[in-house]
C-alpha positions, -999 to 999 in steps of 0.1 A, spaced: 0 0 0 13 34 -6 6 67 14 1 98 -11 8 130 0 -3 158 -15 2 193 -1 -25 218 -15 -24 256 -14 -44 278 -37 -49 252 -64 -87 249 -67 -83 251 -103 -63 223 -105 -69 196 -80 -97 184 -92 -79 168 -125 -53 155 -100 -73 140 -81 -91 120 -107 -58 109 -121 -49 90 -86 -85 75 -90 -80 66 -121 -46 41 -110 -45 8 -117 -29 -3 -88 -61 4 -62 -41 -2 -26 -39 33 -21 -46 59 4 -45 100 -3 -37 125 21 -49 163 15 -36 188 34 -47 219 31 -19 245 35 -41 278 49 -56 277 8 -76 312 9 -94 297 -20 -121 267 -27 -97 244 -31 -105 222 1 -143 221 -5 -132 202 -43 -116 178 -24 -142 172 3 -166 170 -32 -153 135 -41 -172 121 -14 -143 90 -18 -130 74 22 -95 65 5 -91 104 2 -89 119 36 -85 160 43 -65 176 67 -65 214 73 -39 232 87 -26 270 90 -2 283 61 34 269 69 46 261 37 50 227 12 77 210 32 56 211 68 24 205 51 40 170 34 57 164 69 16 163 83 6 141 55 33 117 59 24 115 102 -13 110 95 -3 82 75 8 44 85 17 25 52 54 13 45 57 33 16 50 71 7 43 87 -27 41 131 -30 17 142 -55 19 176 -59 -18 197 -66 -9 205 -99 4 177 -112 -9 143 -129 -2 105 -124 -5 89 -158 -26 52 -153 5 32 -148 22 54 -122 20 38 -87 22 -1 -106 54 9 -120 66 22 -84 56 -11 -67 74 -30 -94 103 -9 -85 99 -14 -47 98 -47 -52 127 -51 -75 151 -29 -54 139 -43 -17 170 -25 1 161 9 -17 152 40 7 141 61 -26 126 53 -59 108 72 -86 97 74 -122 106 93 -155 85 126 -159 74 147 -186 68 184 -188 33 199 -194 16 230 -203 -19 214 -202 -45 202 -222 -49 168 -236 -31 140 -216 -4 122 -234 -12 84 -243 9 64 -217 43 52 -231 53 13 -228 70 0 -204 109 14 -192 139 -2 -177 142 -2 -142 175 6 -126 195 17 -101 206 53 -102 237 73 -88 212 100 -78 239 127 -70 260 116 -103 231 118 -128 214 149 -107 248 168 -111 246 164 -152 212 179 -151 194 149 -156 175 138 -124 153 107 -122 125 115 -111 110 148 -94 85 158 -66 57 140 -78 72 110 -95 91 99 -64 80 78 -35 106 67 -4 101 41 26 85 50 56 118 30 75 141 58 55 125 87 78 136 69 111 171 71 95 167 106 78 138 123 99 113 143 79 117 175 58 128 209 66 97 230 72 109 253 42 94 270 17 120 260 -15 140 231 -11 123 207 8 118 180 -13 154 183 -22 170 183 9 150 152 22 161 132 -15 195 139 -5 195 127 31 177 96 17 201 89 -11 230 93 15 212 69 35 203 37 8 199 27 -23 178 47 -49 162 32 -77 144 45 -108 121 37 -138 130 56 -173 89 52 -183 73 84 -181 40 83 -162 35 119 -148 28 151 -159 46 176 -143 25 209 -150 49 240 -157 40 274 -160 9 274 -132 30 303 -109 42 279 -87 75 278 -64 97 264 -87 84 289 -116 92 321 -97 124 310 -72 155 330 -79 188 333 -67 192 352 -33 224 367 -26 247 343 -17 278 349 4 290 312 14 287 284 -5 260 270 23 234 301 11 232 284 -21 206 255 -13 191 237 12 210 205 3 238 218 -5 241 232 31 230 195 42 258 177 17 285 204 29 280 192 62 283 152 62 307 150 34 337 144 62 315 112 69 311 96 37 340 69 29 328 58 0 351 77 -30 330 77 -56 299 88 -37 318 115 -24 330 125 -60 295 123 -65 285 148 -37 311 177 -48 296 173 -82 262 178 -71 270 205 -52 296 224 -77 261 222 -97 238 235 -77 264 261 -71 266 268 -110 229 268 -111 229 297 -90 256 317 -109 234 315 -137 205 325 -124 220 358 -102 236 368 -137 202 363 -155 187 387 -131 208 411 -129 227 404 -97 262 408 -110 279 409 -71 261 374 -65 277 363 -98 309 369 -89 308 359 -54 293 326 -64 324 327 -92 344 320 -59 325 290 -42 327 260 -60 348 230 -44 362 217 -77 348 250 -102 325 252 -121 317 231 -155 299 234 -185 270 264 -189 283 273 -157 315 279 -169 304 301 -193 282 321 -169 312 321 -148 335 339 -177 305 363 -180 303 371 -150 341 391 -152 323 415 -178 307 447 -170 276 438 -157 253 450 -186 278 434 -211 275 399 -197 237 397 -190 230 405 -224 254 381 -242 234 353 -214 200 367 -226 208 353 -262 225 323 -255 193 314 -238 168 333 -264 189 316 -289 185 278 -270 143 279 -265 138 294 -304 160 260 -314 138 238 -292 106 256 -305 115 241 -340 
């Protein structure tokens, strides 16, 4: 049985259609957790509308994603825990193809599925069936190519007594707690896509931007986390793996305080990296020597340039 969690704030227009695509799973030994993050909208009274016992709602004042998924996952009892996030969609397949996985990799603390990116509208047929694996999380999340996301993911109840729950954070709480977990065992993935992750809805992820960053700790949540128990970890290639996820992160931010402007971030953040940085962040990092106006531009139409070649 798996435990869904699914944090809602301000999402009335959306949940509905979420909702109905956990209904619509094949694999039926479910249960779904609502919790309703101090929504000033309708949102909640959609939910209570499905009138379905497997779906239970839980209210709670505003204190964020990360503290509303910590609730969800208390309420709940069930070995395993899948996040489903109010915007999102689970294609038919989703939770059969993480039970395959659970059973598959029996020692692994974190699993998830492929994902696809979606504007809306009609819902993709379902793709066949993927190859199930298991993942260097940090090594393949370093190259900008992570295995799963928020809502594609589920982990093992047993990998909280070892990890504890998330930060009560507003950005980076998902991330922090996949990091502790992949620190902690085995992770696991399928490459079949079977949710939609929604983009462009005004969300967290669509408006975060780089604060300014004086230590290399500032520059995420589990880069702050990684930073601290690197001196533990023995293994060499999973601590190869660590500095790469976090020189990435780090270049992340780079490119994201030159985007906007923030040309001291830029070259502070020029300064942080462990190892330096690699490649787009190498090239923000050589912009970020210009005069300020000089090397935003030039990074405007690299970018411009990148999305009219994928609109082709």
């Amino acid at each position: 049985m798996f435990d869904i969690v699914m944090p809602l704030f301000n999402k009335e227009i959306y949940v509905a259609r979420t909702i109905e695509s956990v209904l619509t799973q094949r694999f039926r030994d479910w249960k779904l957790y609502v919790v309703d993050d101090g929504s000033s909208d309708n949102g909640a009274s959609v939910v209570e509308g499905f009138g379905d016992p497997r779906i239970a709602l839980i209210r709670q004042e505003n204190a964020g994603p990360g503290a509303a998924r910590n609730t969800g996952i208390i309420a709940g009892s069930s070995d395993w825990i899948a996040f489903l996030d109010a915007d999102d969609i689970w294609l038919p397949d989703h939770l059969k193809v993480l039970n395959d996985l659970r059973q598959a990799f029996p020692g692994a603390a974190l699993i998830g599925n492929a994902y696809v990116h979606w504007t809306g509208g009609d819902v993709p047929v379902p793709p066949e069936a993927g190859k199930m694996r298991e993942v260097r999380y940090f090594h393949e999340a370093s190259r900008g190519r992570a295995p799963f996301f928020t809502s594609s993911a589920a982990f093992s109840r047993s990998g909280i007594d070892h990890v504890g729950l998330l930060a009560p954070v507003v950005i980076g709480d998902e991330m922090d707690f996949w990091a502790r977990l992949a620190l902690h065992g085995q992770v696991a993935a399928s490459t079949q896509p079977t949710v939609l992750y929604r983009v462009g809805t005004g969300g967290i992820t669509d408006s975060s931007v780089a604060d300014d960053i004086v230590s290399l700790d500032q520059v995420s949540l589990p880069v702050a986390t990684l930073l601290e128990r690197i001196p533990g970890i023995s293994d060499p290639q999973l601590k190869q793996d660590v500095i790469d996820y976090i020189d990435f992160d780090a270049g992340l931010a780079l490119t994201r305080a030159l985007r906007t402007g923030r040309l001291a971030n830029a070259r502070r953040l020029r300064k942080l990296f462990i190892e330096g940085p690699r490649g787009k962040a190498r090239i923000a990092a050589w912009l970020a020597r210009l005069p300020a106006p000089i090397g935003q531009k030039i990074l405007h139409v690299i970018f411009a340039s990148k999305q009219a070649l994928q609109s082709r």
